[in-house]
N, CA, C and O atoms as a Tripos MOL2 file, in Angstrom:
@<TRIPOS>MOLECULE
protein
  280   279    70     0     0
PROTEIN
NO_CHARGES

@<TRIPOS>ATOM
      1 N           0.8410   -1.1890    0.0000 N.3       1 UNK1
      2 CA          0.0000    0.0000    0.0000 C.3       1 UNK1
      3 C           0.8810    1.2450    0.0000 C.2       1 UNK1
      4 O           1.9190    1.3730    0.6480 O.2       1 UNK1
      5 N           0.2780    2.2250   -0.8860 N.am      2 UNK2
      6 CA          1.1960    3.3680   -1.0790 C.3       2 UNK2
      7 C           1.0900    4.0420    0.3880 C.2       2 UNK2
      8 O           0.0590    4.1380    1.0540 O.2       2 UNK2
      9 N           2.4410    4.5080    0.7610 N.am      3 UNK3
     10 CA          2.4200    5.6650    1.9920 C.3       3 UNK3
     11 C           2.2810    7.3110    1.0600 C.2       3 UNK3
     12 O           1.4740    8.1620    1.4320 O.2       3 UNK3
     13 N           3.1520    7.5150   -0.0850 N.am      4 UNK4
     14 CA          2.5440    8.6770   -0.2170 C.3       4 UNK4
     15 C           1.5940    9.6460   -0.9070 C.2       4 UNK4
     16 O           1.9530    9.6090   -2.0840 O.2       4 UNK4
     17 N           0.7940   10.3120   -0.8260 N.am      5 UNK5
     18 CA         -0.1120   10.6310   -0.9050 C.3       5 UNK5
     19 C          -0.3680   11.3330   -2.3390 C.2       5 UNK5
     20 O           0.7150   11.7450   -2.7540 O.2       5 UNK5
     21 N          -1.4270   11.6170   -3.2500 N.am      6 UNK6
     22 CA         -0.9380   11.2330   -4.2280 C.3       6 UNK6
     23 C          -1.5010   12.6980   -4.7820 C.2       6 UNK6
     24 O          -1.6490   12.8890   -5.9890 O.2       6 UNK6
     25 N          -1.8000   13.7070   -3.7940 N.am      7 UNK7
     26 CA         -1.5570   15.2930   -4.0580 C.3       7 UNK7
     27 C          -0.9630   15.6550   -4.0940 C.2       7 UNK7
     28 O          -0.7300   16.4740   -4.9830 O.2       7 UNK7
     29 N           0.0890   15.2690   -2.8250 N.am      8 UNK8
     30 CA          1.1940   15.6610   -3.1380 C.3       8 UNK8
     31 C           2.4560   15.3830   -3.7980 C.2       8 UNK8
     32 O           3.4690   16.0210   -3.5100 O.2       8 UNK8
     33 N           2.4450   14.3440   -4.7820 N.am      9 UNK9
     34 CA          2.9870   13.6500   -6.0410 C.3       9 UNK9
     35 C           2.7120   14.5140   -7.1280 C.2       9 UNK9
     36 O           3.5220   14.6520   -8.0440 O.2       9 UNK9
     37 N           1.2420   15.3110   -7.0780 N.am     10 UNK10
     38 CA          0.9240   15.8290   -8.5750 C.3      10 UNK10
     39 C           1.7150   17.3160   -7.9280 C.2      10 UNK10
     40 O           2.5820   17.9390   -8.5400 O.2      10 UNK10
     41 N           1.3060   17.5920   -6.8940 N.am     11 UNK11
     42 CA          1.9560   19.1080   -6.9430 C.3      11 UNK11
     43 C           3.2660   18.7270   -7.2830 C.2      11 UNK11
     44 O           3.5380   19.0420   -8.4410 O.2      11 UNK11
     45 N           4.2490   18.1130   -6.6270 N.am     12 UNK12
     46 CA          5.3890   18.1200   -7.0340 C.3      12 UNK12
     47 C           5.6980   17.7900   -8.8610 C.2      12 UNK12
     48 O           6.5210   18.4420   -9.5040 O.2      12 UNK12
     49 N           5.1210   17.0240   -9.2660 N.am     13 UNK13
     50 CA          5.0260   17.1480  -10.6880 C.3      13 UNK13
     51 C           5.0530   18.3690  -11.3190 C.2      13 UNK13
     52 O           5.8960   18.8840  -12.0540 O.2      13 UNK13
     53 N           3.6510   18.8640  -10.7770 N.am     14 UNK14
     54 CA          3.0290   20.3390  -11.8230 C.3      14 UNK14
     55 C           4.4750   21.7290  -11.6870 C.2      14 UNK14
     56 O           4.8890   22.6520  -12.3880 O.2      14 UNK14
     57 N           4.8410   21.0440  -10.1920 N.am     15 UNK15
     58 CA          6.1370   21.9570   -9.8440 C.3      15 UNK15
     59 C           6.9140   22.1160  -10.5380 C.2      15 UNK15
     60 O           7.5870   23.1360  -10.3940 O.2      15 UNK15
     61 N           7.1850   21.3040  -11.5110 N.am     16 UNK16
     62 CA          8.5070   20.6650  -12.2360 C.3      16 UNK16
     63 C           8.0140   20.5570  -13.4270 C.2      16 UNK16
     64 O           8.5090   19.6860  -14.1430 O.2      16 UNK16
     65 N           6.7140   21.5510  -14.0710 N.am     17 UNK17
     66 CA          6.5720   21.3760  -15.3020 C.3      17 UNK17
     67 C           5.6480   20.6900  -15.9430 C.2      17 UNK17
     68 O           5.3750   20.8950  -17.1260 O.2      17 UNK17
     69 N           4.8790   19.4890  -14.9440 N.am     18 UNK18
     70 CA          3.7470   18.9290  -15.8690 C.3      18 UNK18
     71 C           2.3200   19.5130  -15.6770 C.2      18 UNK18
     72 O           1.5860   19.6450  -14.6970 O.2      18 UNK18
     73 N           2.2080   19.8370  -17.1110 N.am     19 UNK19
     74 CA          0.1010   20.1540  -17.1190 C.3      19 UNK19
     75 C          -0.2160   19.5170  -16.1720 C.2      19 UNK19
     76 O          -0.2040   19.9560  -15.0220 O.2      19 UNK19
     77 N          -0.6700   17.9700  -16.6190 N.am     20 UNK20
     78 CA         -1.5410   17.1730  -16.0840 C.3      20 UNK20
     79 C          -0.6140   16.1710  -15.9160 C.2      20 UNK20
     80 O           0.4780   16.0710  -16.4750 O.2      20 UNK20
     81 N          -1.2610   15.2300  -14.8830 N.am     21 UNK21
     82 CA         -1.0430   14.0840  -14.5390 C.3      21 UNK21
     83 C          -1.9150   12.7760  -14.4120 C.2      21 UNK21
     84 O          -2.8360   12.7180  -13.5970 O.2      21 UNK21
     85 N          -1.6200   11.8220  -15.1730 N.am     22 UNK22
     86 CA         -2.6690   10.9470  -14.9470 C.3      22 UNK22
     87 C          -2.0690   10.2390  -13.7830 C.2      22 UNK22
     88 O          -0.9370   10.1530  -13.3070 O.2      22 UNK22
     89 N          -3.9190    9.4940  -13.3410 N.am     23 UNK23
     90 CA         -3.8670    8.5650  -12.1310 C.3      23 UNK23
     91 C          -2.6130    7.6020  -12.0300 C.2      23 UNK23
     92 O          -2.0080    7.4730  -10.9660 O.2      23 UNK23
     93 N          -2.1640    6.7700  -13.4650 N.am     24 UNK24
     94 CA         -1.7000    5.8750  -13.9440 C.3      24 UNK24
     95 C          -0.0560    6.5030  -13.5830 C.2      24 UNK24
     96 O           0.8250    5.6980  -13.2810 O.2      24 UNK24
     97 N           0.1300    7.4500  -13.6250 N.am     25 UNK25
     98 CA          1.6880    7.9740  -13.9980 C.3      25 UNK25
     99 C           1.6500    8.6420  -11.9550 C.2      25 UNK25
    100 O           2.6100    8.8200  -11.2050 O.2      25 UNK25
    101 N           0.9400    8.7320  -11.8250 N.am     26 UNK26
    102 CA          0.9490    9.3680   -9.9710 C.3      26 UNK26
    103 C           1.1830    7.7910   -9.6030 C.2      26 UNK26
    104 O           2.3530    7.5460   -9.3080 O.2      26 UNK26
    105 N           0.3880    6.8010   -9.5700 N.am     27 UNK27
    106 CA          0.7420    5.2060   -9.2660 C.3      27 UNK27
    107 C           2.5480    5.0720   -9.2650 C.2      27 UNK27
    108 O           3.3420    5.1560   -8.3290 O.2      27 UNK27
    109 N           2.7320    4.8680  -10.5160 N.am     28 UNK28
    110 CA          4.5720    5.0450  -10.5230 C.3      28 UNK28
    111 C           5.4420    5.9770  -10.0410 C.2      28 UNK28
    112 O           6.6440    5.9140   -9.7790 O.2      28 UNK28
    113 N           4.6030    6.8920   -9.9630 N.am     29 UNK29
    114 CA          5.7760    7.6660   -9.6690 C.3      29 UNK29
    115 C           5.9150    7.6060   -7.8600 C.2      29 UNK29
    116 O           6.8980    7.8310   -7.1540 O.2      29 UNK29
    117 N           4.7740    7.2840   -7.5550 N.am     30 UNK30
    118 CA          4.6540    6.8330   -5.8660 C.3      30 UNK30
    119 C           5.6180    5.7700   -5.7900 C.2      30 UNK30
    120 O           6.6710    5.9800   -5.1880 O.2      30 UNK30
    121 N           5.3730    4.5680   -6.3660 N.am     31 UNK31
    122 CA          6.1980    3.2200   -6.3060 C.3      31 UNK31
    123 C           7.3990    3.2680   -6.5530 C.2      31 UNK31
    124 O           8.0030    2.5500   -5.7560 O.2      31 UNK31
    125 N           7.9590    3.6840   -7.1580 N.am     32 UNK32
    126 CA          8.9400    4.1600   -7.7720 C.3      32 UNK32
    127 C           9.9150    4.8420   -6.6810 C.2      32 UNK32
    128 O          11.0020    4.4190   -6.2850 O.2      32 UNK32
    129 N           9.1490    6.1430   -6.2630 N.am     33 UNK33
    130 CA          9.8390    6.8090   -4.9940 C.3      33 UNK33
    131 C           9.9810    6.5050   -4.0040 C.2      33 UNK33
    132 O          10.8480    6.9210   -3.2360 O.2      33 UNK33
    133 N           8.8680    5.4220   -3.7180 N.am     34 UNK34
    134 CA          9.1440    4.7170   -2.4210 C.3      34 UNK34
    135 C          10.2070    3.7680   -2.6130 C.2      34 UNK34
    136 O          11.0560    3.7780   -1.7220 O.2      34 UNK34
    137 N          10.4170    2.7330   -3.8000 N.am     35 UNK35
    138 CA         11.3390    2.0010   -3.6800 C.3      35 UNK35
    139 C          12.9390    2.8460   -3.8430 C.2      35 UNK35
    140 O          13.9840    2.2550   -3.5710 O.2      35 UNK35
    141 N          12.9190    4.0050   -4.2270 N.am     36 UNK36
    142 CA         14.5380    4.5590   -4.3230 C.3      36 UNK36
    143 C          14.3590    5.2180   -2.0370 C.2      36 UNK36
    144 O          15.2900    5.5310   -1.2950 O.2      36 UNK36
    145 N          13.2240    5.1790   -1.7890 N.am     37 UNK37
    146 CA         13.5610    6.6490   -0.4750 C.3      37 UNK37
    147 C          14.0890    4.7800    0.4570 C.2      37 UNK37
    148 O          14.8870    4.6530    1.3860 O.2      37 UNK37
    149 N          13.3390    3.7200   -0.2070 N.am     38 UNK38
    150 CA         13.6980    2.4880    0.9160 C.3      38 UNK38
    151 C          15.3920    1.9690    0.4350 C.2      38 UNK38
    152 O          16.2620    1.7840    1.2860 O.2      38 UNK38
    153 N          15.5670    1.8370   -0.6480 N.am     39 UNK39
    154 CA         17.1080    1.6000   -0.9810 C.3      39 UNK39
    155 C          18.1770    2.6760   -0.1750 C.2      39 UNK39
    156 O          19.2640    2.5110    0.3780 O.2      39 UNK39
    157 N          17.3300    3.8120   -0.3940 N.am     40 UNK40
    158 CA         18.6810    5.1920    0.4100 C.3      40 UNK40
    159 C          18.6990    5.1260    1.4280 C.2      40 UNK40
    160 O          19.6340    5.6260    2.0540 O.2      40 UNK40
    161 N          17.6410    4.4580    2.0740 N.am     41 UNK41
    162 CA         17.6270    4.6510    3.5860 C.3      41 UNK41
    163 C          18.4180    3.2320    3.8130 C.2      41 UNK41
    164 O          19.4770    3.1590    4.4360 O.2      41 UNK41
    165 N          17.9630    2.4750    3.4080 N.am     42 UNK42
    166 CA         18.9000    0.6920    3.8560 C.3      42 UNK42
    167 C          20.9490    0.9740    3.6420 C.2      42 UNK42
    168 O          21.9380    0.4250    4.1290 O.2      42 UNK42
    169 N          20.7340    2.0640    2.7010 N.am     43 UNK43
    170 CA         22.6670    2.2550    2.4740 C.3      43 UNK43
    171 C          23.0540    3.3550    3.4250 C.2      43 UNK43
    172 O          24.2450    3.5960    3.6220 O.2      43 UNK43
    173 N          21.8870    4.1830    4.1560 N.am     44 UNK44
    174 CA         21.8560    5.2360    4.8190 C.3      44 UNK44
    175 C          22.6180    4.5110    6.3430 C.2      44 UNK44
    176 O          23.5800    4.8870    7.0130 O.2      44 UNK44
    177 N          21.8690    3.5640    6.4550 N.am     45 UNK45
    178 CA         21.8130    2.6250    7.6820 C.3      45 UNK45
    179 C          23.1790    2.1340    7.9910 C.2      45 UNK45
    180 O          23.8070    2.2770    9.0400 O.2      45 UNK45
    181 N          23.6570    1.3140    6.5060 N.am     46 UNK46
    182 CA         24.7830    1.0680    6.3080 C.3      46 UNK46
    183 C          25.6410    1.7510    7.2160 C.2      46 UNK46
    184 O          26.2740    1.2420    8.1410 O.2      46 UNK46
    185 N          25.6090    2.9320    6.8780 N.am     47 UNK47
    186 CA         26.6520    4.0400    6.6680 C.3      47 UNK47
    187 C          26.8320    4.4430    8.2140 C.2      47 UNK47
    188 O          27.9800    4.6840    8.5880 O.2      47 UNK47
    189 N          25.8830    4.5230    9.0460 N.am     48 UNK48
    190 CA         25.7020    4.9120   10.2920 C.3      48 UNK48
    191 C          25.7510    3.7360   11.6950 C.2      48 UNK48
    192 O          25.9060    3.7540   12.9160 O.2      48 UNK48
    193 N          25.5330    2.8650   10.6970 N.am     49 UNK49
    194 CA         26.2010    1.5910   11.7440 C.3      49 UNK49
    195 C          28.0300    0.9820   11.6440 C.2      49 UNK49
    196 O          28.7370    0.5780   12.5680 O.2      49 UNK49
    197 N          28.3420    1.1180   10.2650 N.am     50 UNK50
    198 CA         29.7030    1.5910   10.2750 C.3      50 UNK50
    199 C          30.0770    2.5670   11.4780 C.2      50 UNK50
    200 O          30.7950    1.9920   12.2960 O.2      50 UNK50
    201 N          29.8050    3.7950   11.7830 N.am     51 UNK51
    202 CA         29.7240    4.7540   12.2540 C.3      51 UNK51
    203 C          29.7810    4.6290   13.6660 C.2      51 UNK51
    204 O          30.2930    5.3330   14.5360 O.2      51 UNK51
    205 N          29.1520    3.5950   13.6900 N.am     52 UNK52
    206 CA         28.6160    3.3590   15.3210 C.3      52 UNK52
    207 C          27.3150    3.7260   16.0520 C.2      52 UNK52
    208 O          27.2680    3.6660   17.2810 O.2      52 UNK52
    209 N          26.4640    4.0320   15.4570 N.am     53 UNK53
    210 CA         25.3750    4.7490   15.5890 C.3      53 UNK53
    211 C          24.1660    4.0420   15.0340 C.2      53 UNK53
    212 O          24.1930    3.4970   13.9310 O.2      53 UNK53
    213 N          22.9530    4.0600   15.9230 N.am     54 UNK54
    214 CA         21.8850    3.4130   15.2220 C.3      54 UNK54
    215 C          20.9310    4.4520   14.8570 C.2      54 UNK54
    216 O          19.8840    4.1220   14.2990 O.2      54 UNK54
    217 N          21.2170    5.8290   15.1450 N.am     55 UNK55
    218 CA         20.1470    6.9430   14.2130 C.3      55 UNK55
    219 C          21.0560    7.3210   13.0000 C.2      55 UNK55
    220 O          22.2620    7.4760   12.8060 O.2      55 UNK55
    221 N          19.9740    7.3890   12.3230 N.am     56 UNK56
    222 CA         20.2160    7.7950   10.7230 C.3      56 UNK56
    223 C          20.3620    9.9070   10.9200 C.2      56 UNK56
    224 O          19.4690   10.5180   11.5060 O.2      56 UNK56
    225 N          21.4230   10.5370   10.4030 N.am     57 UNK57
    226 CA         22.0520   11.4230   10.3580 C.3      57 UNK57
    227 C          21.7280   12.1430    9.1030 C.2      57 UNK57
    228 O          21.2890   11.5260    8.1330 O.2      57 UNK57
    229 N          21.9290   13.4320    9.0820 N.am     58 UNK58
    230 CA         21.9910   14.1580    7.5480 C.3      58 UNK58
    231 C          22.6480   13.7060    6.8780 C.2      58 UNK58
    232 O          22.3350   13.6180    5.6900 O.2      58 UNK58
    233 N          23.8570   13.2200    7.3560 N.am     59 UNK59
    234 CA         25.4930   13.1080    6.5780 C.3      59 UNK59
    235 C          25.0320   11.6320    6.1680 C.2      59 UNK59
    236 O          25.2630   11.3760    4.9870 O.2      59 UNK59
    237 N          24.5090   10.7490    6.8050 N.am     60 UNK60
    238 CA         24.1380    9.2670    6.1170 C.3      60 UNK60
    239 C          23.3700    9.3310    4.8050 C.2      60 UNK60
    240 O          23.5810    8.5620    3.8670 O.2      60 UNK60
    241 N          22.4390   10.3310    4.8070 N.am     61 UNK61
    242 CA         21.3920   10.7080    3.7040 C.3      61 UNK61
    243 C          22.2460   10.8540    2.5860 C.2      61 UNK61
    244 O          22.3620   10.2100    1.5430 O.2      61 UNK61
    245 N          22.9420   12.0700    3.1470 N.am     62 UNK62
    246 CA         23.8360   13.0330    2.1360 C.3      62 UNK62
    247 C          24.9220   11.8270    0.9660 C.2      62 UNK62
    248 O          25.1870   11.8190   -0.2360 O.2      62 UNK62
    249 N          25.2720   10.9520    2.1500 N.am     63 UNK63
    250 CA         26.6280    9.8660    1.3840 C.3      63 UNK63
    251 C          25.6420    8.8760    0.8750 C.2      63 UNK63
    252 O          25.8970    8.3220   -0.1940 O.2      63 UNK63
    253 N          24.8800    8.6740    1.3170 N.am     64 UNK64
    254 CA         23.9220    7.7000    0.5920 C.3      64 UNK64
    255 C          23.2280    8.1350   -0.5810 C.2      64 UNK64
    256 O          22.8930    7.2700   -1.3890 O.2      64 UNK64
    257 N          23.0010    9.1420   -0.7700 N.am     65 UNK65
    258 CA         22.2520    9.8430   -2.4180 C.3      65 UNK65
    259 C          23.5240    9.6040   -3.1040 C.2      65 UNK65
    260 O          23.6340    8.7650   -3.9980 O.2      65 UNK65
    261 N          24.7120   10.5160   -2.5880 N.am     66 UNK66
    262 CA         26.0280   11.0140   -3.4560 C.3      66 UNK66
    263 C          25.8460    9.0170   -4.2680 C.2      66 UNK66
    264 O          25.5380    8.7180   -5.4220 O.2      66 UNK66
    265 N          26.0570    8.4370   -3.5380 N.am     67 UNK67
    266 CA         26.8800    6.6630   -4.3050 C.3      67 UNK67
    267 C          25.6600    6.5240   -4.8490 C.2      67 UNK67
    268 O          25.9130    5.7520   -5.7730 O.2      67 UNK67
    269 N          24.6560    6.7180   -4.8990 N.am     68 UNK68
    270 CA         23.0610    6.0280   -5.5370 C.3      68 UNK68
    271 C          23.0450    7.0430   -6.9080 C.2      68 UNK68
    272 O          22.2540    6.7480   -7.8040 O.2      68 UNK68
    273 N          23.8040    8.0790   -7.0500 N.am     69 UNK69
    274 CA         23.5950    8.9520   -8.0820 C.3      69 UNK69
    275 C          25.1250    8.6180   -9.0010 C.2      69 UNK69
    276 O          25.2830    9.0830  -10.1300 O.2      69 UNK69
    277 N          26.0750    7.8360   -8.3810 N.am     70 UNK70
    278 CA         26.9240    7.7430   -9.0430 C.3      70 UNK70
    279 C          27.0390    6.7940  -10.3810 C.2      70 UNK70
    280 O          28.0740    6.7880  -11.0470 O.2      70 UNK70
@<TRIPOS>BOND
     1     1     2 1
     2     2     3 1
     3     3     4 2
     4     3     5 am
     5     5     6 1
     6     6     7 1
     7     7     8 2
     8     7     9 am
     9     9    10 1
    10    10    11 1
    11    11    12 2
    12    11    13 am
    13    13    14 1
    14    14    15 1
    15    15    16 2
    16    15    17 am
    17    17    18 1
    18    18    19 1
    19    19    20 2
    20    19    21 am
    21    21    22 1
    22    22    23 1
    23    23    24 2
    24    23    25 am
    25    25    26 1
    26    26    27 1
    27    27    28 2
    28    27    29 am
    29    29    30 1
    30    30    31 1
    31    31    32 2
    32    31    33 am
    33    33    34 1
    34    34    35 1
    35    35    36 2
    36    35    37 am
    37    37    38 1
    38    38    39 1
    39    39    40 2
    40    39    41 am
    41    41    42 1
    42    42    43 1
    43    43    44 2
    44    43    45 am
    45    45    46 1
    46    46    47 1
    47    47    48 2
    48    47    49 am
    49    49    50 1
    50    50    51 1
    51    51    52 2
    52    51    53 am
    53    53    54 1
    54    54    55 1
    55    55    56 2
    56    55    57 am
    57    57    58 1
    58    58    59 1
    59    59    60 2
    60    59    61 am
    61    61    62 1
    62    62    63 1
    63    63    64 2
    64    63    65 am
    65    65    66 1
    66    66    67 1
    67    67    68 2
    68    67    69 am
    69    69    70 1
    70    70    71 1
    71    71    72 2
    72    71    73 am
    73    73    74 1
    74    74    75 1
    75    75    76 2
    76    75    77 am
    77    77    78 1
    78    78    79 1
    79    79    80 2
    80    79    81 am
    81    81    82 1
    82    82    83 1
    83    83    84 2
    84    83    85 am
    85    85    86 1
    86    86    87 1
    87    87    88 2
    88    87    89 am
    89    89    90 1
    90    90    91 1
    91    91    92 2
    92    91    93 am
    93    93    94 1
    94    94    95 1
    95    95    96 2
    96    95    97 am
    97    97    98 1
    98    98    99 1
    99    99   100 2
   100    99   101 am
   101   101   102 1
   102   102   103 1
   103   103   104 2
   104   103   105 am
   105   105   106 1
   106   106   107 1
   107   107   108 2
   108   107   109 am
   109   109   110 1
   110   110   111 1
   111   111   112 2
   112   111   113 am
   113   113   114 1
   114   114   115 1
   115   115   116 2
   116   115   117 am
   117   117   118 1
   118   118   119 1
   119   119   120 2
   120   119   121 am
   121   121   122 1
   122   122   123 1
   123   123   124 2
   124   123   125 am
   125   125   126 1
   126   126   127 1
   127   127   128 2
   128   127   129 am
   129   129   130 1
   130   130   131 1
   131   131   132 2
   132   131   133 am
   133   133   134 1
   134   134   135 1
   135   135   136 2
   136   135   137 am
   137   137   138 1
   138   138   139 1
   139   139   140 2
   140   139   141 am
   141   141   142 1
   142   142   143 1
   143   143   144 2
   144   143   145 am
   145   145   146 1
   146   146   147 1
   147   147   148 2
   148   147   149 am
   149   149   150 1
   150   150   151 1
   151   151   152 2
   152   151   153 am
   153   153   154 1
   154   154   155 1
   155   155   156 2
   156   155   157 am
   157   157   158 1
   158   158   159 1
   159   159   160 2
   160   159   161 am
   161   161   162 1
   162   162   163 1
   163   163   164 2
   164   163   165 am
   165   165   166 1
   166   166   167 1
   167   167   168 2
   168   167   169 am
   169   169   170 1
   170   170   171 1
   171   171   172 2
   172   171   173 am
   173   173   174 1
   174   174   175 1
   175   175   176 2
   176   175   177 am
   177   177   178 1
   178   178   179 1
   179   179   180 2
   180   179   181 am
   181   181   182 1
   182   182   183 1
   183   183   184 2
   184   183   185 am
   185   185   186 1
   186   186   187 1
   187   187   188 2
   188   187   189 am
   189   189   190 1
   190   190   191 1
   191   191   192 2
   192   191   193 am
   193   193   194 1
   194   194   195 1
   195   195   196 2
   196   195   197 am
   197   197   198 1
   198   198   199 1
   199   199   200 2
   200   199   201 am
   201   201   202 1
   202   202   203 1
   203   203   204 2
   204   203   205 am
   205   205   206 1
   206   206   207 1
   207   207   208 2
   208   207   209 am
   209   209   210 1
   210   210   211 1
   211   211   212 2
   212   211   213 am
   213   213   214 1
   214   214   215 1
   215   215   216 2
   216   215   217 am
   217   217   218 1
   218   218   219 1
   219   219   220 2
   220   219   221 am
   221   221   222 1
   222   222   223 1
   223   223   224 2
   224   223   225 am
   225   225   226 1
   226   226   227 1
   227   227   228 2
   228   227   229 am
   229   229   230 1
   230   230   231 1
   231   231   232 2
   232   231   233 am
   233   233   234 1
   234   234   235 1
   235   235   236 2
   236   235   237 am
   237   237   238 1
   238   238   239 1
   239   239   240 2
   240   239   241 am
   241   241   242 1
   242   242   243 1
   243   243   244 2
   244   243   245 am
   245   245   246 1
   246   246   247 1
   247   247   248 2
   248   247   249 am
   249   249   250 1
   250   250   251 1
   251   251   252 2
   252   251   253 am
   253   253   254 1
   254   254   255 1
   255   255   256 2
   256   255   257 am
   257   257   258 1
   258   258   259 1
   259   259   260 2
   260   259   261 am
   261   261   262 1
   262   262   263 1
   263   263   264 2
   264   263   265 am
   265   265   266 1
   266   266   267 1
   267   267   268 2
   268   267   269 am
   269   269   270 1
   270   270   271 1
   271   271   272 2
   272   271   273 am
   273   273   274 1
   274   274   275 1
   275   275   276 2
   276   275   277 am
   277   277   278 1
   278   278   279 1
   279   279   280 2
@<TRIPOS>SUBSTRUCTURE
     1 UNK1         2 RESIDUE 1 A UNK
     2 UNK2         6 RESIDUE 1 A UNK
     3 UNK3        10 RESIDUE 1 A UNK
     4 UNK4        14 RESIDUE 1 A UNK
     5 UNK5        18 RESIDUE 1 A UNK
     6 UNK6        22 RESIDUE 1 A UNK
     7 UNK7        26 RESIDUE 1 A UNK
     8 UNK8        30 RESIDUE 1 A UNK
     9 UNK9        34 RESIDUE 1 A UNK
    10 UNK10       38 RESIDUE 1 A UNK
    11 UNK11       42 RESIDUE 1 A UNK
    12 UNK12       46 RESIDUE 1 A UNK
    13 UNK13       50 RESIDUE 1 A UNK
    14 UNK14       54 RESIDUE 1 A UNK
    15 UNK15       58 RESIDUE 1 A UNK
    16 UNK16       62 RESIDUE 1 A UNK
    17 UNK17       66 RESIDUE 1 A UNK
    18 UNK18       70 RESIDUE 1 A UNK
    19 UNK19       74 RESIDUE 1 A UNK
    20 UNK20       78 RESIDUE 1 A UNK
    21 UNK21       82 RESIDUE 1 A UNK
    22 UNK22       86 RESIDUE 1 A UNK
    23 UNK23       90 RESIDUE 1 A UNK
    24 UNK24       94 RESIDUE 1 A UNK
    25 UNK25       98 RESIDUE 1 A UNK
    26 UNK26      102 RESIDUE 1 A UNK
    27 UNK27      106 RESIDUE 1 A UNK
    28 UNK28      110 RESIDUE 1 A UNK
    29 UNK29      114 RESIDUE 1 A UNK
    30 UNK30      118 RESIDUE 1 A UNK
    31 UNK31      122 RESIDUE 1 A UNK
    32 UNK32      126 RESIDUE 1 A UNK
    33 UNK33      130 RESIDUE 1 A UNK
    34 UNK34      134 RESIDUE 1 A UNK
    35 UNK35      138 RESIDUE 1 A UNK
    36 UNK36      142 RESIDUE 1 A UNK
    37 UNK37      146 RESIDUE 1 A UNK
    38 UNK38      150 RESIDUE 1 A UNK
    39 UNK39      154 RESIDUE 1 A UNK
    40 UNK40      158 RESIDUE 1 A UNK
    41 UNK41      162 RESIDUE 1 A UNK
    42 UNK42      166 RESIDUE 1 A UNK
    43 UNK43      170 RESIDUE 1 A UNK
    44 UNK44      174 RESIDUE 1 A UNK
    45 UNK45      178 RESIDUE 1 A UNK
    46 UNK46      182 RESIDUE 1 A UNK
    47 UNK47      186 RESIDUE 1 A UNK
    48 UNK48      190 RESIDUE 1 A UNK
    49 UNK49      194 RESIDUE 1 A UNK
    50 UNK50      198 RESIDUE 1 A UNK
    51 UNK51      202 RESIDUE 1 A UNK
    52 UNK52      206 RESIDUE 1 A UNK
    53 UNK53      210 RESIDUE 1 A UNK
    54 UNK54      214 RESIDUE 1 A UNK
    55 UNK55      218 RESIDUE 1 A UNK
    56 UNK56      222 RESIDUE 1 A UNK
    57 UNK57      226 RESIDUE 1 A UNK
    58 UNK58      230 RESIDUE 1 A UNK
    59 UNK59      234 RESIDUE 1 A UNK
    60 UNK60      238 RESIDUE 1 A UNK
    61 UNK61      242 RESIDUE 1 A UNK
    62 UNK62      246 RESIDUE 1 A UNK
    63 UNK63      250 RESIDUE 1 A UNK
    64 UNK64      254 RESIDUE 1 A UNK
    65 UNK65      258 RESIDUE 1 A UNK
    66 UNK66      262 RESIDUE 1 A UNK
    67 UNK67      266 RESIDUE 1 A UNK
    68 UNK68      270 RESIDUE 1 A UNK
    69 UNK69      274 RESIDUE 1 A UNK
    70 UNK70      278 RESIDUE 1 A UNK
């Protein structure tokens, strides 16, 4: 079940340029974001238990996008 909400999927869209949005393309783009925000956070984790630490940090976020964009 999707967690996010799917107004605020189209605003962020329309933000960035799209007219419209269909139902069909808000579906993916939810799924989609949820499966990249659950991958960043699992290398986020990584990163902060290396660390020594079991809370997740800015700087875990930060090194975890940087290698996911590489």
């Amino acid at each position: 079940m999707a967690e996010l909400p799917s107004a605020a999927v189209i605003r962020i869209a329309k933000a960035n340029g799209a007219e419209r949005v269909g139902s069909d393309a808000v579906k993916i783009i939810i799924e989609k974001t949820e499966e990249y925000v659950g991958q960043l956070t699992k290398e986020a984790i990584k990163l902060a238990t290396h660390a020594g630490r079991k809370t997740l940090k800015e700087e875990d976020i930060e090194m975890a996008a940087e290698k996911s964009f590489k």
